[in-house]
N, C-alpha and C positions, 0 to 999 in steps of 0.2 A: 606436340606440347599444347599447342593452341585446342586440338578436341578432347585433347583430356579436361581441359580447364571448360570446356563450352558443357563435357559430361556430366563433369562436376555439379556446376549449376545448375541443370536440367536435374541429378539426382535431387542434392539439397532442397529445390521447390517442390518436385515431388514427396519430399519427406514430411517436408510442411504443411500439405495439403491431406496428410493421411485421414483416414475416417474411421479409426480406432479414438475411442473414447479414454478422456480422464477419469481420475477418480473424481475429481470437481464435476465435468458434467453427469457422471451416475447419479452425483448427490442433487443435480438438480432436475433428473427426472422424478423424484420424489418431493421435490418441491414444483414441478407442474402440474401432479396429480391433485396436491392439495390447492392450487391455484384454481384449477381446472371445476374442483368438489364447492371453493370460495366462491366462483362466478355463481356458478349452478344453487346453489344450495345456501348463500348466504353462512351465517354463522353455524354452530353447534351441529356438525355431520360429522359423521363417521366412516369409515373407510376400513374395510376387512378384506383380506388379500387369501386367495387360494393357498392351498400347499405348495403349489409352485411358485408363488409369489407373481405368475405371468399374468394370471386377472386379478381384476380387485371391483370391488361393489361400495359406492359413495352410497349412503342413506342418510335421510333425515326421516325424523320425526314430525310433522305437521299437527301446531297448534288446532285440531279442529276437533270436534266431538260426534263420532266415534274418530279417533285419531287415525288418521291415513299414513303409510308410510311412503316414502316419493324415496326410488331405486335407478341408481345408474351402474348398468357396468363396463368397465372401463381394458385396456388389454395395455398393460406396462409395457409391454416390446414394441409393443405402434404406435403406443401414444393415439389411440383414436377409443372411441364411446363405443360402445358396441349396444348397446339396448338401455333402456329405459321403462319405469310403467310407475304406477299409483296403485298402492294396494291398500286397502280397509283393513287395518287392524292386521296389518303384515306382520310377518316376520319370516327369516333370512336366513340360509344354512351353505354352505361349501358342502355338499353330501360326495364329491369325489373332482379331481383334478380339474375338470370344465363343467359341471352342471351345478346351478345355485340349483338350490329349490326355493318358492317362494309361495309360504303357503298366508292365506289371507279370505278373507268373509267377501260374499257378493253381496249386490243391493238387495237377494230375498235371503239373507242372511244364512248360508250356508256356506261352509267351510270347503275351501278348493286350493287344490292345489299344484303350482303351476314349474314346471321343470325349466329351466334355460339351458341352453349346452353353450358356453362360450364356444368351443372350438367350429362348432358347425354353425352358430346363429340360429338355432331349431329351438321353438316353444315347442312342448309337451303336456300332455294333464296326464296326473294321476287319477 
């Protein structure tokens, strides 16, 4: 009787200790992304999330002239930054489940354009 009750206990703390998530803490990994976008980026960014919803890209806009765009992207399942860059006169596309593309002007003003793969970490040009 006495190792059914010691059993017991040991189950019940293990149940309590499980590492299956709430709906509560789901809700608040989209409230770290945008905390996360807050530190980094200050006010007025944006956040555009793949098809899968597994990456997402925080942007902002930069008050500068010619305006710069300042890019993070981000992996919702790790909770970790995956890349970063400043691009002149960017702009930003989800062109398939892991690759942004990020096309934008250089300093001898010609148009380039640059591939990320979330899933591998691999820059590319077109």
């Amino acid at each position: 009787m006495r190792n059914i009750l010691i059993y017991l206990g040991v189950i019940f703390v293990l149940g309590a200790c499980s590492t299956t998530k709430s709906a509560k803490e789901a809700k608040g990994e989209v409230a770290s992304i945008e905390q996360i976008a807050k530190n980094n980026f200050g006010d007025d960014f944006k956040i555009t999330y793949n098809r899968s919803k597994k990456y997402a890209t925080i942007t902002k806009k930069l008050d500068t002239e010619p305006y710069q765009l300042k890019i993070m992207v981000y992996d919702t399942k790790t909770n970790k930054i995956l890349w970063g860059k400043k691009a002149l006169k960017g702009k930003i596309e989800w062109i398939s489940r892991n690759e942004l593309q990020v096309s934008y002007v250089t300093k001898q003003n010609k148009r380039n354009i640059q591939i990320y793969n979330a899933k591998t970490k691999q820059v590319s040009y077109k």
